[in-house]
C-alpha positions in Angstrom: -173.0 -124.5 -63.2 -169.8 -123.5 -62.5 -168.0 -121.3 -65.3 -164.4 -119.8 -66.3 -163.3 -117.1 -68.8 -160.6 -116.3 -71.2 -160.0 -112.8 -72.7 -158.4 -111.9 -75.9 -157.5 -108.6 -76.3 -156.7 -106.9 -79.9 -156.0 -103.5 -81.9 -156.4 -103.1 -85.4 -158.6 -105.9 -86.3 -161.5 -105.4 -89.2 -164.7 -105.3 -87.2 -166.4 -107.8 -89.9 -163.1 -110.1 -89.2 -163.9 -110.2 -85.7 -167.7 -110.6 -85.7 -167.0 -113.4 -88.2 -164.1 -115.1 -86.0 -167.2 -115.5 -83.4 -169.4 -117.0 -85.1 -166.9 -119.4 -86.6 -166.6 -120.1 -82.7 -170.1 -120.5 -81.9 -170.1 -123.2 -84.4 -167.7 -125.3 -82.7 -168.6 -124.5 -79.2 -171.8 -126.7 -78.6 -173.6 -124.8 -76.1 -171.0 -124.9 -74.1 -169.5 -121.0 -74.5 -170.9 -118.0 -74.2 -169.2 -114.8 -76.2 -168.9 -111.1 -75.1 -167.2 -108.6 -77.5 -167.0 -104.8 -77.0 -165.2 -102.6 -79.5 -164.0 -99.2 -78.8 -161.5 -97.2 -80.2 -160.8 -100.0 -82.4 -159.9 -102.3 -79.5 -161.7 -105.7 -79.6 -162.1 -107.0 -76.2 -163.4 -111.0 -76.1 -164.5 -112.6 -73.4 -165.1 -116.5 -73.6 -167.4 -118.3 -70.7 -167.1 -121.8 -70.7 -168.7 -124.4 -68.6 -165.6 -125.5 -66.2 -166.4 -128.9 -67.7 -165.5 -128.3 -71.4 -163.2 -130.8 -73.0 -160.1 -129.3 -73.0 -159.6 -129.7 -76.7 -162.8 -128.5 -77.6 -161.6 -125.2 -75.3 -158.4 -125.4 -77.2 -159.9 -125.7 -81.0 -162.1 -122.3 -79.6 -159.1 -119.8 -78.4 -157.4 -121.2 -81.8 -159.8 -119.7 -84.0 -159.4 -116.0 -82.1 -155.4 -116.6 -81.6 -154.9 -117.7 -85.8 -157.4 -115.6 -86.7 -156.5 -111.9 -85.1 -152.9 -112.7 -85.0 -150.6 -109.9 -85.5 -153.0 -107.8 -83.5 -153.3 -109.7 -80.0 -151.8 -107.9 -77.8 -152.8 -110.1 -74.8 -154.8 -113.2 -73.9 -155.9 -112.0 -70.6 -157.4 -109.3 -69.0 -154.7 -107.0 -69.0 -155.1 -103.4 -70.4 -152.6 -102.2 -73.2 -151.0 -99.8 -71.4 -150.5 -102.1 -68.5 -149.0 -104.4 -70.9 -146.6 -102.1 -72.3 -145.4 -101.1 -69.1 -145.2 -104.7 -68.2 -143.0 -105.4 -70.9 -140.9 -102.1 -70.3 -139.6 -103.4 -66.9 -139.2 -106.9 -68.4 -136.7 -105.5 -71.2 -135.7 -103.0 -68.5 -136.0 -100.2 -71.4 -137.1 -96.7 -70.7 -139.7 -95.3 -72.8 -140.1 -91.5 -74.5 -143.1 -90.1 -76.0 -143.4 -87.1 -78.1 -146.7 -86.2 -78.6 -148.6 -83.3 -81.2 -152.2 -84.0 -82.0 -152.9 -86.3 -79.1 -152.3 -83.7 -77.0 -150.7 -85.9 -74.1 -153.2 -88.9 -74.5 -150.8 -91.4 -74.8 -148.7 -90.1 -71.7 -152.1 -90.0 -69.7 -152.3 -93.7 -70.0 -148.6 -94.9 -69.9 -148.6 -92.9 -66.3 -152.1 -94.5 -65.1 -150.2 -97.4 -64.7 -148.7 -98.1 -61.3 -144.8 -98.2 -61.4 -144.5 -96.4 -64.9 -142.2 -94.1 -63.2 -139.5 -97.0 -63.3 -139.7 -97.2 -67.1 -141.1 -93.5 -68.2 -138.4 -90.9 -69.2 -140.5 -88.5 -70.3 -143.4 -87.0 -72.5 -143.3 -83.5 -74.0 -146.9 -81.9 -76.3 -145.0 -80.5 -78.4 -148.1 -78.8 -80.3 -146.4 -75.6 -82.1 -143.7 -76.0 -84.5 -141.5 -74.3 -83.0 -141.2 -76.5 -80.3 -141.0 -79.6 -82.3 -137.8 -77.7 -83.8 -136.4 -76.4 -80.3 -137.5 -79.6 -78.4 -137.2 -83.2 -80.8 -134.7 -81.0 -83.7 -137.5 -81.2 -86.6 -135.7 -79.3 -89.5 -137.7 -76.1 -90.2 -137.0 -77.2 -94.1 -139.3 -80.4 -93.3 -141.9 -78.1 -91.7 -141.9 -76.2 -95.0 -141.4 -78.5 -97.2 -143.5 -81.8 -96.2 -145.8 -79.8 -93.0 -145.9 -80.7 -89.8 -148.9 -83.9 -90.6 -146.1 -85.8 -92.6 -144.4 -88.9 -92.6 -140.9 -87.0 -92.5 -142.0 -85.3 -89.6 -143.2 -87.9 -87.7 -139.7 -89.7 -88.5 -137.5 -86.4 -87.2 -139.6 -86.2 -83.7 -138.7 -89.9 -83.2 -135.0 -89.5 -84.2 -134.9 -86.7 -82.3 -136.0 -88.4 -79.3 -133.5 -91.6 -79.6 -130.7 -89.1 -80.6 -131.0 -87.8 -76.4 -130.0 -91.4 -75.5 -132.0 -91.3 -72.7 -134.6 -93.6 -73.7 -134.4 -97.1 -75.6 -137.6 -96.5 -77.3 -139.6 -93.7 -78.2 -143.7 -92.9 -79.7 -144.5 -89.7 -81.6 -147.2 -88.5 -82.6 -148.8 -86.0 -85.7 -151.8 -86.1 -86.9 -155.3 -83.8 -87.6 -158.2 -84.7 -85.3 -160.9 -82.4 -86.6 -163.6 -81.2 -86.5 -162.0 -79.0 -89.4 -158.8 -79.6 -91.9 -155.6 -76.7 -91.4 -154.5 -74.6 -93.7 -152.7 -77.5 -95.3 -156.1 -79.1 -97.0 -154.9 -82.6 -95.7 -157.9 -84.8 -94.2 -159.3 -84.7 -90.8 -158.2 -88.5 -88.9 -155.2 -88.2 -91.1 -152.4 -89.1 -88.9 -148.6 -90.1 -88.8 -147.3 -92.8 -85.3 -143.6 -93.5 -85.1 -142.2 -95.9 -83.3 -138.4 -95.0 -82.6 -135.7 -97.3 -81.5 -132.1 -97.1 -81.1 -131.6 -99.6 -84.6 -134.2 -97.4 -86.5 -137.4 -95.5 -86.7 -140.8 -96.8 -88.0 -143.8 -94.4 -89.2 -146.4 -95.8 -90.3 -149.9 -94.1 -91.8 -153.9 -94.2 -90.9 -156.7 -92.7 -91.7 -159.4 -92.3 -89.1 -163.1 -91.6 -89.2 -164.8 -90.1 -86.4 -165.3 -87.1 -84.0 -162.2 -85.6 -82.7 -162.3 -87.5 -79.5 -162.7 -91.0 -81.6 -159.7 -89.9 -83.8 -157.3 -89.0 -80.8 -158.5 -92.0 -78.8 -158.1 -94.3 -81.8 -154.9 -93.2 -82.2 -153.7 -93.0 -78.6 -154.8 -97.4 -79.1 -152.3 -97.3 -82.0 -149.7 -96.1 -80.5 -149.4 -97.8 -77.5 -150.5 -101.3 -79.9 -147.3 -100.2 -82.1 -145.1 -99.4 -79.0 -145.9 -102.8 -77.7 -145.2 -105.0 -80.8 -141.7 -103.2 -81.5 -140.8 -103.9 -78.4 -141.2 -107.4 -78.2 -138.9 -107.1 -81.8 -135.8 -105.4 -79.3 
């Protein structure tokens, strides 16, 4: 028998969701499908083998459940990587991408730059751990360090601005968070963590909560932002 695939790729999705989505699949496929889902990092990855020979409506009714039913957080319907599909849609929009990165610790660069011909689209990444360098490098106010700490949403925003306000990129990814094992002196939870997504319109931060070892909160996140990066730009 001869067979084919298609992949679906996701962030961001409730696991239950997903396992659910498949067997609402499995019930239409009649034998004629096979399903293979990993999760990691809250990535879904789907793969679909079919018999060559499937009607092509019945093959069409299948992806339909996964494309209505993850939505908002496909990021592609092949097997192409996220970060390969950012940078993908960098040189489409010919826009150059910044990323600013503190608890991450350079993650998110690491996999923008594993991507062959990043270096046409990547301005630049700076770990920007200390505060003092988020104040001497992206122009964080010391007043918002004081004031709202360095894990806030009005942190986050400045180290974004700060980035767009260069002009030399046409979108940007910051990053703040506390990956653990142990809280700061700030008492805020371990996984609590702040993503913007600058642009030269406006800056979006948005909020998460992960659960995990360190290395599951930083990887989760690094999924995030690069998800987030990818669906803004397809907005530009």
């Amino acid at each position: 028998m001869q067979t084919d695939k298609t992949v679906i790729r996701a962030v961001g999705a409730n696991a239950t969701h997903v396992n659910n989505l498949i067997l609402k699949a499995q019930a239409l496929n009649n034998g004629m499908c096979e399903y293979r889902h990993t999760r990691k990092y809250d990535e879904d990855i789907i793969e679909i083998i079919y018999d060559e020979n499937i009607p092509k409506r019945l093959l069409e009714d299948i992806i339909r459940v996964f494309a209505d039913g993850l939505e908002e957080c496909i990021y592609a319907m092949d097997d192409t990587p996220l970060s390969e599909q950012l940078v993908r849609l960098l040189k489409l929009r010919d826009k150059k991408l910044s990323i600013a990165e503190s608890f991450t610790g350079g993650g998110v660069c690491k996999r923008v730059v594993s991507v062959s011909g990043a270096s046409e689209v990547f301005f630049e990444g700076l770990n920007t751990y200390n505060e003092k360098a988020k104040i001497k490098r992206l122009g964080v106010s010391e007043y918002t360090l004081r004031t709202f700490g360095a894990v806030s949403e009005q942190t986050a925003y400045e180290m974004s601005a700060g980035l767009i306000a260069t002009g030399d990129c046409d979108i940007c990814i910051t990053t703040t968070g506390l990956a653990g094992p142990k809280s700061d002196n700030s008492a805020l939870p371990v996984g609590l963590c702040y993503i913007a997504i600058g642009t030269r319109e406006r800056v979006y931060v948005y909020r998460y909560k992960f659960d995990g070892t360190r290395e599951e909160i930083t990887e989760t996140a690094i999924n995030y932002a690069l998800f987030l990066a990818y669906k803004q730009l397809k907005n530009i």
